[in-house]
N, CA, C and O atoms as a GROMACS GRO file, in nm:
protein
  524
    1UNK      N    1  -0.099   1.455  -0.416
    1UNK     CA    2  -0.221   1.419  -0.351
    1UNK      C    3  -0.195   1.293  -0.271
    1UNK      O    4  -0.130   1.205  -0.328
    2UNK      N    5  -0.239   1.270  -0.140
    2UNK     CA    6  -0.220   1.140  -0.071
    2UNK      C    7  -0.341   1.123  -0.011
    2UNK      O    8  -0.411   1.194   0.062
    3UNK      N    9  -0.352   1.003  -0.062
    3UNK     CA   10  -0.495   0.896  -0.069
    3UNK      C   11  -0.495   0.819   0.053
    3UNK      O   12  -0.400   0.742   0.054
    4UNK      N   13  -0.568   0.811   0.156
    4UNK     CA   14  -0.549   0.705   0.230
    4UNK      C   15  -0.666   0.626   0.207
    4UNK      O   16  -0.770   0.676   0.163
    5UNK      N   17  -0.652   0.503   0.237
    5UNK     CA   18  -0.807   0.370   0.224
    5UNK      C   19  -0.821   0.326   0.327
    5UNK      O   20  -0.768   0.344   0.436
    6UNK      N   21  -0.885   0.271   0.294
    6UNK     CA   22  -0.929   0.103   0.412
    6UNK      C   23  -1.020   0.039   0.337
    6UNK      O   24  -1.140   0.056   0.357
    7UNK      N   25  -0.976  -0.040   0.245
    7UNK     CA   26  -1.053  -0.164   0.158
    7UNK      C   27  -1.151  -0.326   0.285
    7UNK      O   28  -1.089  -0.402   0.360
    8UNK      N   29  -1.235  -0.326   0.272
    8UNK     CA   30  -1.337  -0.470   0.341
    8UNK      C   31  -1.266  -0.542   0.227
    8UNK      O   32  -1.200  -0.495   0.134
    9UNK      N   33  -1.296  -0.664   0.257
    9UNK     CA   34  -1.237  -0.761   0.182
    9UNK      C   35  -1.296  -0.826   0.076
    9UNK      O   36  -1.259  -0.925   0.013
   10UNK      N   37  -1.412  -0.742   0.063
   10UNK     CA   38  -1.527  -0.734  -0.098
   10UNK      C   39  -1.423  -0.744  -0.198
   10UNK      O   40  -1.308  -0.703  -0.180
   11UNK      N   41  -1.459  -0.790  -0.287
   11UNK     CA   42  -1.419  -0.781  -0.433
   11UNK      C   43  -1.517  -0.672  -0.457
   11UNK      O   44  -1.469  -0.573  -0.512
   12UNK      N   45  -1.661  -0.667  -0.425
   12UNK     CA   46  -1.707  -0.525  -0.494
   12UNK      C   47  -1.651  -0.415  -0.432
   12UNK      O   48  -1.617  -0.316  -0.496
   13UNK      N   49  -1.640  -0.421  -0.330
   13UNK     CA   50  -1.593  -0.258  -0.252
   13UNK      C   51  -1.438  -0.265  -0.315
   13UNK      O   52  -1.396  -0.150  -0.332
   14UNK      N   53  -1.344  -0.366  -0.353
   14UNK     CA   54  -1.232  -0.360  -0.432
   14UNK      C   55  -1.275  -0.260  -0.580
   14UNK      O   56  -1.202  -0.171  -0.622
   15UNK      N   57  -1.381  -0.290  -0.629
   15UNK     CA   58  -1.366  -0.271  -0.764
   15UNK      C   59  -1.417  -0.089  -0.740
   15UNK      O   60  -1.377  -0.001  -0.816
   16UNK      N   61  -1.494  -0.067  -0.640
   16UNK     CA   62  -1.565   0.043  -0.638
   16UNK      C   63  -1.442   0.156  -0.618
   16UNK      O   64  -1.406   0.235  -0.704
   17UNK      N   65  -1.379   0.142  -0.459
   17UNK     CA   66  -1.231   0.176  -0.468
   17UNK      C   67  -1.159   0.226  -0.596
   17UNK      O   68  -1.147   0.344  -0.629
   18UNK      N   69  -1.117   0.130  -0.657
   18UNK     CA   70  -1.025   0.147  -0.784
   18UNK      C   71  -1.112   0.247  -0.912
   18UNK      O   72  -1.063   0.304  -1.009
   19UNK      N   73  -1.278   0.238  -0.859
   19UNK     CA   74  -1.306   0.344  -0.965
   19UNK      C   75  -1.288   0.497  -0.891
   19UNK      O   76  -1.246   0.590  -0.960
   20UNK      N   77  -1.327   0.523  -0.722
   20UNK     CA   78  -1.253   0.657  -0.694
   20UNK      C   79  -1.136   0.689  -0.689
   20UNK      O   80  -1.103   0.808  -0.682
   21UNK      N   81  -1.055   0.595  -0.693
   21UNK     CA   82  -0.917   0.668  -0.683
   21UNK      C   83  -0.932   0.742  -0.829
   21UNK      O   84  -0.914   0.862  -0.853
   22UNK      N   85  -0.967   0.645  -0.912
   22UNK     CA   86  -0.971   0.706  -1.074
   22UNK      C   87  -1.002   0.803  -1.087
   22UNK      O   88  -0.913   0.878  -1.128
   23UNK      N   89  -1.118   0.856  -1.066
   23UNK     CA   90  -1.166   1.004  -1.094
   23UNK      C   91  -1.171   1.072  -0.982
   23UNK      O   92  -1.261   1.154  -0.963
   24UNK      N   93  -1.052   1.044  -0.870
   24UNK     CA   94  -0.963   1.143  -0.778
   24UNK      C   95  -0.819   1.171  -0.881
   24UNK      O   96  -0.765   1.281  -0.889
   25UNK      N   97  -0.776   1.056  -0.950
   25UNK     CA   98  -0.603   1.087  -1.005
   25UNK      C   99  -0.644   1.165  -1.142
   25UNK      O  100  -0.562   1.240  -1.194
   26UNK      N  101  -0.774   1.144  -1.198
   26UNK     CA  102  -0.814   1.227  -1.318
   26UNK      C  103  -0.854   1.368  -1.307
   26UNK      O  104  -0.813   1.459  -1.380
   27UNK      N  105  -0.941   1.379  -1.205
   27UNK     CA  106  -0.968   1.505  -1.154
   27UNK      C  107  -0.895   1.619  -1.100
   27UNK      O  108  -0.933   1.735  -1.084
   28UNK      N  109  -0.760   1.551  -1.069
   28UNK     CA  110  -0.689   1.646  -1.027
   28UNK      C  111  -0.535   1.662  -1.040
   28UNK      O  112  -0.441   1.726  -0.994
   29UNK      N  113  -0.576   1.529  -1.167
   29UNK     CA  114  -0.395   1.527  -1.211
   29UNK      C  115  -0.262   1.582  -1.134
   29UNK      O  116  -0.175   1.653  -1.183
   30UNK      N  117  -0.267   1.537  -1.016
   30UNK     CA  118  -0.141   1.581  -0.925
   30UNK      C  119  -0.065   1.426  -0.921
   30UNK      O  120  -0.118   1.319  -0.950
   31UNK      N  121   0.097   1.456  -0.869
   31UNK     CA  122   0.090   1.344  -0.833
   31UNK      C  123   0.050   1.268  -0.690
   31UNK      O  124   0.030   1.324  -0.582
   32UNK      N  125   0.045   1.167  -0.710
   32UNK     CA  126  -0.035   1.064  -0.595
   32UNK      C  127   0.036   0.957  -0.537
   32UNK      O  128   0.100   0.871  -0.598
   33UNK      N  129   0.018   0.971  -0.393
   33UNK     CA  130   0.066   0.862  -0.299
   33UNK      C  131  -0.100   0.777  -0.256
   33UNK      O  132  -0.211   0.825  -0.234
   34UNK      N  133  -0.050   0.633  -0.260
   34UNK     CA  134  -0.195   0.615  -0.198
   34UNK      C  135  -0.162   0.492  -0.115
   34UNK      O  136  -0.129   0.380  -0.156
   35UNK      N  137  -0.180   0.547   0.045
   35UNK     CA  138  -0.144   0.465   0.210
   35UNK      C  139  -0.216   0.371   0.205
   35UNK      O  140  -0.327   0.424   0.220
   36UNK      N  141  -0.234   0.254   0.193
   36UNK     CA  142  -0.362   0.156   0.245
   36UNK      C  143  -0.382   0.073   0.282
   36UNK      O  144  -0.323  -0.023   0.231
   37UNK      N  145  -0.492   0.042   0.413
   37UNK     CA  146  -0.491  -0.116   0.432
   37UNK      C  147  -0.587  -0.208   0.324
   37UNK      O  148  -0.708  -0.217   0.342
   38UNK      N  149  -0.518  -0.277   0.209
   38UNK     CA  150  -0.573  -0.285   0.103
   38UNK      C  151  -0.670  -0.428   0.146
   38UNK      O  152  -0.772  -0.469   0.090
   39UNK      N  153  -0.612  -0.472   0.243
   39UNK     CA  154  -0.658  -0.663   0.252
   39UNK      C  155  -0.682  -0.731   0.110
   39UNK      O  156  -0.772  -0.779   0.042
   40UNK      N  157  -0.520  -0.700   0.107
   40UNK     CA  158  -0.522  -0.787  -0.032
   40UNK      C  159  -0.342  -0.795  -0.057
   40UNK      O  160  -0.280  -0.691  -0.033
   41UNK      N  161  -0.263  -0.917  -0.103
   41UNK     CA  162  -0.180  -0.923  -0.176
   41UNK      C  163  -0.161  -0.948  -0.283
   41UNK      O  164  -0.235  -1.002  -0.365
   42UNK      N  165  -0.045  -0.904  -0.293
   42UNK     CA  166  -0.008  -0.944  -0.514
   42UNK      C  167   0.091  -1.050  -0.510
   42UNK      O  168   0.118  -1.096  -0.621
   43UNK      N  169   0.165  -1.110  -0.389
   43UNK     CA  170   0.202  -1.232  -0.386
   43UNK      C  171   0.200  -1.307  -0.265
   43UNK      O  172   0.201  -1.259  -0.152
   44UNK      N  173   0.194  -1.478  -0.306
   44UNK     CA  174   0.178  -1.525  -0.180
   44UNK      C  175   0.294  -1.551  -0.100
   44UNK      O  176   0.276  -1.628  -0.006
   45UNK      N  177   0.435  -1.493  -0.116
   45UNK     CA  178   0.493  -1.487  -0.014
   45UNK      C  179   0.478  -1.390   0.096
   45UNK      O  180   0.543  -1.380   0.201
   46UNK      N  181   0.361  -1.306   0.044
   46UNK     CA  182   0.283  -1.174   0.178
   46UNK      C  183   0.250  -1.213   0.271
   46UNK      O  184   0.251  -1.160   0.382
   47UNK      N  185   0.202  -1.346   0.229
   47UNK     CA  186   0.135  -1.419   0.346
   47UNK      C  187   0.154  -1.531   0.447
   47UNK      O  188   0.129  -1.645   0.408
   48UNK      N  189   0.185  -1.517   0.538
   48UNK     CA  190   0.242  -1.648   0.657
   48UNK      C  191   0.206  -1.813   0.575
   48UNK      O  192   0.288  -1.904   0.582
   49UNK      N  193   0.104  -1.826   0.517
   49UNK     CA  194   0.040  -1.892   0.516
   49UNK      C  195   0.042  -1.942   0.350
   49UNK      O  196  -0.014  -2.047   0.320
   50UNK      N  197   0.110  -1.859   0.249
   50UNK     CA  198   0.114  -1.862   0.136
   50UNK      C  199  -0.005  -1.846   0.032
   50UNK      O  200  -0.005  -1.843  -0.091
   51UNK      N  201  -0.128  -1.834   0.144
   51UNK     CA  202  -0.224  -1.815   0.060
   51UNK      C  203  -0.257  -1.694  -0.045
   51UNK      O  204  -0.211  -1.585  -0.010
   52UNK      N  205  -0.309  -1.695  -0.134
   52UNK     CA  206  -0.337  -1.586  -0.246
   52UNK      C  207  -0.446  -1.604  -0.288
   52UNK      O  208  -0.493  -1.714  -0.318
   53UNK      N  209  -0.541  -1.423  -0.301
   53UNK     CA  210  -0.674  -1.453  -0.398
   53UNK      C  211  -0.650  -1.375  -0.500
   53UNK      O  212  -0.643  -1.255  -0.527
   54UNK      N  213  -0.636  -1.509  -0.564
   54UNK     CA  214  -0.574  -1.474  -0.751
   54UNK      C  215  -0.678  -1.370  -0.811
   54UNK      O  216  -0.640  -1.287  -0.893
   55UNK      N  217  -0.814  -1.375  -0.767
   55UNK     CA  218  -0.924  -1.261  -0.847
   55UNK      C  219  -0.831  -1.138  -0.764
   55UNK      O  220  -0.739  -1.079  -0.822
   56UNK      N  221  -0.851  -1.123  -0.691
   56UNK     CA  222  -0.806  -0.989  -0.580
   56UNK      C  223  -0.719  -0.989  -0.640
   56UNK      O  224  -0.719  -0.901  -0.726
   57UNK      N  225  -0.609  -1.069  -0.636
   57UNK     CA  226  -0.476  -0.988  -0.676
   57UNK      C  227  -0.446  -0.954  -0.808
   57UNK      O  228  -0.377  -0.856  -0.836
   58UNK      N  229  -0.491  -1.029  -0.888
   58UNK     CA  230  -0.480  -0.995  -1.025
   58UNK      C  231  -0.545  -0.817  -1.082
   58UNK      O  232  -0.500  -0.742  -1.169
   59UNK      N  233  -0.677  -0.800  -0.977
   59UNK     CA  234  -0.738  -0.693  -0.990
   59UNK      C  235  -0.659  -0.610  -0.912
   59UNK      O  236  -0.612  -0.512  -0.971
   60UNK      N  237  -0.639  -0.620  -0.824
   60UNK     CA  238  -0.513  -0.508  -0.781
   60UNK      C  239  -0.403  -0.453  -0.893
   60UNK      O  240  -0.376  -0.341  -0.935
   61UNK      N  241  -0.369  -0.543  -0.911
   61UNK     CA  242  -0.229  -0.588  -1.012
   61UNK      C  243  -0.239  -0.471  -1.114
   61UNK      O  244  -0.156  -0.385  -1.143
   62UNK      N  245  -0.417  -0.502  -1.180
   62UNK     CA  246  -0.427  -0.460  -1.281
   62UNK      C  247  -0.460  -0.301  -1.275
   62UNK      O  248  -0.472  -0.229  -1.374
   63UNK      N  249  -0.473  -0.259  -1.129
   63UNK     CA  250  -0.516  -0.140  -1.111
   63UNK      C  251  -0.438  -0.044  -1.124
   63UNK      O  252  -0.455   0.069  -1.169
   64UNK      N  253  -0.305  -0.122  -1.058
   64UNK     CA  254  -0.181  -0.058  -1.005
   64UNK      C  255  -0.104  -0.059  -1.137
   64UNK      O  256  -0.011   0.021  -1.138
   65UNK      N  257  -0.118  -0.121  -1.234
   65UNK     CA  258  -0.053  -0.155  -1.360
   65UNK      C  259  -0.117  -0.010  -1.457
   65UNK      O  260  -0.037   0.066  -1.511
   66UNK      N  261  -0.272   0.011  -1.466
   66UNK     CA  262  -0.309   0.111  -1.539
   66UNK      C  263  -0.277   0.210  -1.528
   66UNK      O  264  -0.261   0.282  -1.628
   67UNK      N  265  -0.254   0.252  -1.410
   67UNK     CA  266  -0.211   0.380  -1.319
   67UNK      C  267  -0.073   0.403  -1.279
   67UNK      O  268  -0.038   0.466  -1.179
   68UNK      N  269   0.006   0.345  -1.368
   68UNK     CA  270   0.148   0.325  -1.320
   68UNK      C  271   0.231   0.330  -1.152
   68UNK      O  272   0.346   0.353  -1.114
   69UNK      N  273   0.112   0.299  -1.091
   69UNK     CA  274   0.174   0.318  -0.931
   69UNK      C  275   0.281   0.233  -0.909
   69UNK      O  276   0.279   0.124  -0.966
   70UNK      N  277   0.380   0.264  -0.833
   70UNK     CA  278   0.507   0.177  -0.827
   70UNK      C  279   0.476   0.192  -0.656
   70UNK      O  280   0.432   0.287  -0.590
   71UNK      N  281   0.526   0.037  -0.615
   71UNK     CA  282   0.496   0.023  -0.466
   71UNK      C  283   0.629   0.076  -0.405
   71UNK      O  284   0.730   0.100  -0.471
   72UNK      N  285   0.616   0.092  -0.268
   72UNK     CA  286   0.749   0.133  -0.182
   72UNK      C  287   0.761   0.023  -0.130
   72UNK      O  288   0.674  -0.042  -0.072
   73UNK      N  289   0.898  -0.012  -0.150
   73UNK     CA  290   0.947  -0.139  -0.050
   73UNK      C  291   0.901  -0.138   0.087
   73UNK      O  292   0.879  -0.018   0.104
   74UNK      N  293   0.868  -0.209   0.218
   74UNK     CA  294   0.864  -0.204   0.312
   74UNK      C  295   0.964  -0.244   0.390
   74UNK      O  296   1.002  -0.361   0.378
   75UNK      N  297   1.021  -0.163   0.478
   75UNK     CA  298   1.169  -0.161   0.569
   75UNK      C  299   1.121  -0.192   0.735
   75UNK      O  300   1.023  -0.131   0.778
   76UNK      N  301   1.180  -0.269   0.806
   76UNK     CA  302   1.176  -0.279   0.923
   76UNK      C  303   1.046  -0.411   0.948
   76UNK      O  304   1.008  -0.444   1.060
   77UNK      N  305   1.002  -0.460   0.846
   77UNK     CA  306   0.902  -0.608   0.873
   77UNK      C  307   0.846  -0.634   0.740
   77UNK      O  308   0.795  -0.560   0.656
   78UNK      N  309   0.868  -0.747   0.743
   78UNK     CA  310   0.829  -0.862   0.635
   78UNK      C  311   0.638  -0.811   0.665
   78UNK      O  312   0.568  -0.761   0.576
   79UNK      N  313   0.601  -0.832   0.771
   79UNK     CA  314   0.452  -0.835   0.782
   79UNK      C  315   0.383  -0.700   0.868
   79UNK      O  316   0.412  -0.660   0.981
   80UNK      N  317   0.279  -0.645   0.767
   80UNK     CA  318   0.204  -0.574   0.847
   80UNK      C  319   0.110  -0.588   0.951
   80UNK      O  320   0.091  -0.516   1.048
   81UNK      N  321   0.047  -0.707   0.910
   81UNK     CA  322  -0.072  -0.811   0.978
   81UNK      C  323  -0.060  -0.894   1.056
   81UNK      O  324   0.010  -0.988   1.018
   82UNK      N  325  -0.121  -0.904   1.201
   82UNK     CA  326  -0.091  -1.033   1.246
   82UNK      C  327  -0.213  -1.065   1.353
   82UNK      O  328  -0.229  -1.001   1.457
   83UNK      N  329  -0.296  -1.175   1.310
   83UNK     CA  330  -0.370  -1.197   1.360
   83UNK      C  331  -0.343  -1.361   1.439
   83UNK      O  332  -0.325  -1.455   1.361
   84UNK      N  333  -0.342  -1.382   1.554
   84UNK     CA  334  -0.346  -1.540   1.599
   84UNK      C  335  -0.179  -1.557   1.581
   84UNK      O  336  -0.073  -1.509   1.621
   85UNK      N  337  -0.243  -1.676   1.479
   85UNK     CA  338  -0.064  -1.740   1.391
   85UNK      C  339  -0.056  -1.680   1.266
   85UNK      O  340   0.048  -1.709   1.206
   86UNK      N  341  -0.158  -1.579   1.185
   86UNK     CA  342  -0.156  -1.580   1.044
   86UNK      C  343  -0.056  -1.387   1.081
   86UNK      O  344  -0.055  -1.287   1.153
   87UNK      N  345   0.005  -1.452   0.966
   87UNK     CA  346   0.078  -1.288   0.910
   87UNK      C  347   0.033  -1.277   0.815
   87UNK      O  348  -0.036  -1.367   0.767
   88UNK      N  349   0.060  -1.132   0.739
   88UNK     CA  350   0.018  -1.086   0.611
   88UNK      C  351   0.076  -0.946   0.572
   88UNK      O  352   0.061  -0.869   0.668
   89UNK      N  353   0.123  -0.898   0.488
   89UNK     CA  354   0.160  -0.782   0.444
   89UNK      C  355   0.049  -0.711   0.334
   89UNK      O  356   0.055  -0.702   0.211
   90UNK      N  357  -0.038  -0.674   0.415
   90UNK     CA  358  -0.219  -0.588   0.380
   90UNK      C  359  -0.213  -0.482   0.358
   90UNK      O  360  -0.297  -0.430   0.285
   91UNK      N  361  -0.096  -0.399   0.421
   91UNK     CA  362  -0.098  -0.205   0.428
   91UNK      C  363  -0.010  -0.235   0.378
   91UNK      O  364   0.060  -0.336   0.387
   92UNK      N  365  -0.004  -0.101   0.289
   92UNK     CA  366   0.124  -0.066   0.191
   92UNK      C  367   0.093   0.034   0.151
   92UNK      O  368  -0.014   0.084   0.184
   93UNK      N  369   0.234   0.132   0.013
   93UNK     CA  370   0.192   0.232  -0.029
   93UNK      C  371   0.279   0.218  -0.139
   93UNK      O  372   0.390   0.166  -0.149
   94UNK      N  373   0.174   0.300  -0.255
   94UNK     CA  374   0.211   0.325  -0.392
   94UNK      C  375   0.207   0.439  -0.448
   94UNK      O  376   0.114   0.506  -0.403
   95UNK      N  377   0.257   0.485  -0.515
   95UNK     CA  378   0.286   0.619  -0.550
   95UNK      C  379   0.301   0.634  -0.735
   95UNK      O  380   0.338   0.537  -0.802
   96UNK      N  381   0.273   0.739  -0.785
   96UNK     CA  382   0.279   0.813  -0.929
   96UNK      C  383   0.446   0.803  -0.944
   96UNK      O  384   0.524   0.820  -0.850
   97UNK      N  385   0.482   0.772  -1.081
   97UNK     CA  386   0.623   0.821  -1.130
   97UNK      C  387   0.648   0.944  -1.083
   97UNK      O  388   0.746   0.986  -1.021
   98UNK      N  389   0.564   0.988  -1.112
   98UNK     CA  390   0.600   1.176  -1.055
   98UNK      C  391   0.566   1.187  -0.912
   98UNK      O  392   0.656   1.259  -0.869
   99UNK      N  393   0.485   1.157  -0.806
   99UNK     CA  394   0.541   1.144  -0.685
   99UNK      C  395   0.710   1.130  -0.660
   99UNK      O  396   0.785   1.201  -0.594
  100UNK      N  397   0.743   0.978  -0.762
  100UNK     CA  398   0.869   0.914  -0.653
  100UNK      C  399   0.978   1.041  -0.735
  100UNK      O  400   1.087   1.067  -0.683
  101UNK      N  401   0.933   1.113  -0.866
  101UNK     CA  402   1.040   1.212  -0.873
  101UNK      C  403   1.058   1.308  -0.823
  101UNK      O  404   1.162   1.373  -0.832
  102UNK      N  405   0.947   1.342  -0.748
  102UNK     CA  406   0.954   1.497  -0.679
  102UNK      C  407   0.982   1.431  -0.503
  102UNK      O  408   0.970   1.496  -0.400
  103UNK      N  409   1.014   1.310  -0.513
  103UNK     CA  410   0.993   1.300  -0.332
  103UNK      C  411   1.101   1.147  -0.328
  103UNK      O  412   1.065   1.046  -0.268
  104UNK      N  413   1.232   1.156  -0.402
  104UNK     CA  414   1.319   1.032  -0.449
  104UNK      C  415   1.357   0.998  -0.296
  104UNK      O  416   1.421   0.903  -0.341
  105UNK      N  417   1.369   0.992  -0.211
  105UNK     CA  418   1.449   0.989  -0.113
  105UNK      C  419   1.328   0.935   0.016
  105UNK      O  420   1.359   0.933   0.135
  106UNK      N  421   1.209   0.900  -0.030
  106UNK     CA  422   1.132   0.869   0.067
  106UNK      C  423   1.136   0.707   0.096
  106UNK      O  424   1.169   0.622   0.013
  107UNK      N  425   1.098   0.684   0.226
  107UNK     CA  426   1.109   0.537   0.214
  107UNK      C  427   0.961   0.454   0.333
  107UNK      O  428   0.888   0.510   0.415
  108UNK      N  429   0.967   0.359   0.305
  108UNK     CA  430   0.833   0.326   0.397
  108UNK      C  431   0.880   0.248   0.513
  108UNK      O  432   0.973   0.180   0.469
  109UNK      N  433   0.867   0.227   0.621
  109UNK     CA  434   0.913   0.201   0.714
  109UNK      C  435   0.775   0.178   0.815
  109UNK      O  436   0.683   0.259   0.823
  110UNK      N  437   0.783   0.055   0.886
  110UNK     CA  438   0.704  -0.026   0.969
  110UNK      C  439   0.728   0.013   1.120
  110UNK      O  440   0.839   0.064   1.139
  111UNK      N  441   0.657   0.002   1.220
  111UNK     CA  442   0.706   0.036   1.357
  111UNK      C  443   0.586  -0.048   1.382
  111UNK      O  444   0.488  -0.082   1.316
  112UNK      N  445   0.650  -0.076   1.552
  112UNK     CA  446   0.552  -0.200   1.610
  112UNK      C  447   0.398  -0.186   1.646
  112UNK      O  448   0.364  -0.076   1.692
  113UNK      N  449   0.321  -0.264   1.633
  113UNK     CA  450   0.152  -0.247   1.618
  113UNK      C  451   0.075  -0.226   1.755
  113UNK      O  452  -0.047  -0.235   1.769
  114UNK      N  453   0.162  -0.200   1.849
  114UNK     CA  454   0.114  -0.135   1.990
  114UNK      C  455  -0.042  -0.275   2.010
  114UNK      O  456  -0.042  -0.397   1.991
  115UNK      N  457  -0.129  -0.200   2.047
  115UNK     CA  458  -0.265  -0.220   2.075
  115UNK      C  459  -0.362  -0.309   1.937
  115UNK      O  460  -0.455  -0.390   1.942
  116UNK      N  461  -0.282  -0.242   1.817
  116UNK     CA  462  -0.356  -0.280   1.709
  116UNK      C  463  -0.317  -0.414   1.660
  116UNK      O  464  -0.242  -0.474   1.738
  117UNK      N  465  -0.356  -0.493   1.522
  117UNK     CA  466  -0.348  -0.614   1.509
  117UNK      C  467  -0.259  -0.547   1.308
  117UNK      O  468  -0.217  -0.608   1.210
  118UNK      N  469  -0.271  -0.419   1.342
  118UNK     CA  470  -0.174  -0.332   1.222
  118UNK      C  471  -0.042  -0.267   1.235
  118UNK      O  472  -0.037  -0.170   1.310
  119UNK      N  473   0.073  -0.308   1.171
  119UNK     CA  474   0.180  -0.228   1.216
  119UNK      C  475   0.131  -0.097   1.165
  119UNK      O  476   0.038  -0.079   1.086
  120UNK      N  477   0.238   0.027   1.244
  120UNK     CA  478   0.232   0.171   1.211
  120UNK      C  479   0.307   0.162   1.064
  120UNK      O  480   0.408   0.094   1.047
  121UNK      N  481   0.275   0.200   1.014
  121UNK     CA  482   0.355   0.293   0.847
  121UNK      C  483   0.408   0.407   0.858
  121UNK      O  484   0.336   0.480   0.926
  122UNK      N  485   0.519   0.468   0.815
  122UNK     CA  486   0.560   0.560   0.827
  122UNK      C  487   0.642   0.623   0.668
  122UNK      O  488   0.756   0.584   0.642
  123UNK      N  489   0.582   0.702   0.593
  123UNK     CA  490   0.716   0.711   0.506
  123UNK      C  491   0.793   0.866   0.523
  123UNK      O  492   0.755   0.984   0.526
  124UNK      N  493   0.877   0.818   0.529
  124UNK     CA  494   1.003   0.954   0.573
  124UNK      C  495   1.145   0.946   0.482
  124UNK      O  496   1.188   0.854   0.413
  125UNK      N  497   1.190   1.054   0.505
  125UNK     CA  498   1.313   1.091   0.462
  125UNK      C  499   1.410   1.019   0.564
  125UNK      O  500   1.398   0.965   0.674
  126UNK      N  501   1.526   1.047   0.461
  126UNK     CA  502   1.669   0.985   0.550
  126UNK      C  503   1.702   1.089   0.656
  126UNK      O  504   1.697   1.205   0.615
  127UNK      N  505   1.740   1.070   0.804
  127UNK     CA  506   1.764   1.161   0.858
  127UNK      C  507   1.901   1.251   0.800
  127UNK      O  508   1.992   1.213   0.726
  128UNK      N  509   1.875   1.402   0.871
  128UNK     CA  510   1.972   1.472   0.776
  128UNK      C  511   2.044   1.547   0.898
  128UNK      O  512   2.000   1.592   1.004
  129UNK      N  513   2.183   1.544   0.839
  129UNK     CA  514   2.226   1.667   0.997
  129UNK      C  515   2.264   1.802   0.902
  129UNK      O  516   2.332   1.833   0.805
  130UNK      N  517   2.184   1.852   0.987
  130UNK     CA  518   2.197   2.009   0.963
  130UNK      C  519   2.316   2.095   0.982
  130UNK      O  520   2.329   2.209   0.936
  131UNK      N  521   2.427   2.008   1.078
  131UNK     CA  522   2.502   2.122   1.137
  131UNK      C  523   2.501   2.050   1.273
  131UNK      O  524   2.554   2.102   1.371
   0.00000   0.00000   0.00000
């Protein structure tokens, strides 16, 4: 199953979030990727600026901790975000143990933010030659 979001920077719309994904990953017990621009980090080296909101992140933390989601490294930029002077690494993706076993070879990868103030995400396979 792959989840995409877009979290406001509520702590309630945080908490509301983390209760649908719940009874989306319960309801349908598959495994799960979930894409998102979370506007939120789990550390403050995410951020240009070093800042961290310890409620936010801890509640993330703890979301991603119940649900065993394991994050995908991000390849090709330190930052997803860039507004002015501030960077931030906001979009990301996490996935089920059983996602990363049925799909080992995937990886997340950044491309440049064109028009937007968001890099593109991409997760793909290693290229393969066929022949």
């Amino acid at each position: 199953m792959v989840v995409g979001v877009y979290v406001t920077s509520s702590v309630q719309d945080h908490a509301k979030l983390w209760e649908d994904i719940t009874t989306l990953k319960f309801a349908f017990e598959l495994p799960m990727v979930v894409i998102s621009d979370f506007n939120e980090t789990l550390h403050a080296h995410e951020r240009s600026n070093g800042y961290i909101n310890h409620s936010g992140s801890a509640a993330l933390r703890n979301f991603l901790s119940n649900y065993a989601l394991i994050e995908f490294k991000l390849q090709g930029s330190r930052f997803t975000w860039f507004r002015g002077g501030f960077m931030s690494c906001i979009d990301t993706t996490f996935a089920s143990p059983e996602f990363h076993l049925q799909f080992p070879f995937l990886s997340l990868c950044s491309y440049p933010r064109g028009v937007s103030d968001h890099c593109q995400l991409l997760l793909q396979t290693p290229k393969v030659d066929w022949g």
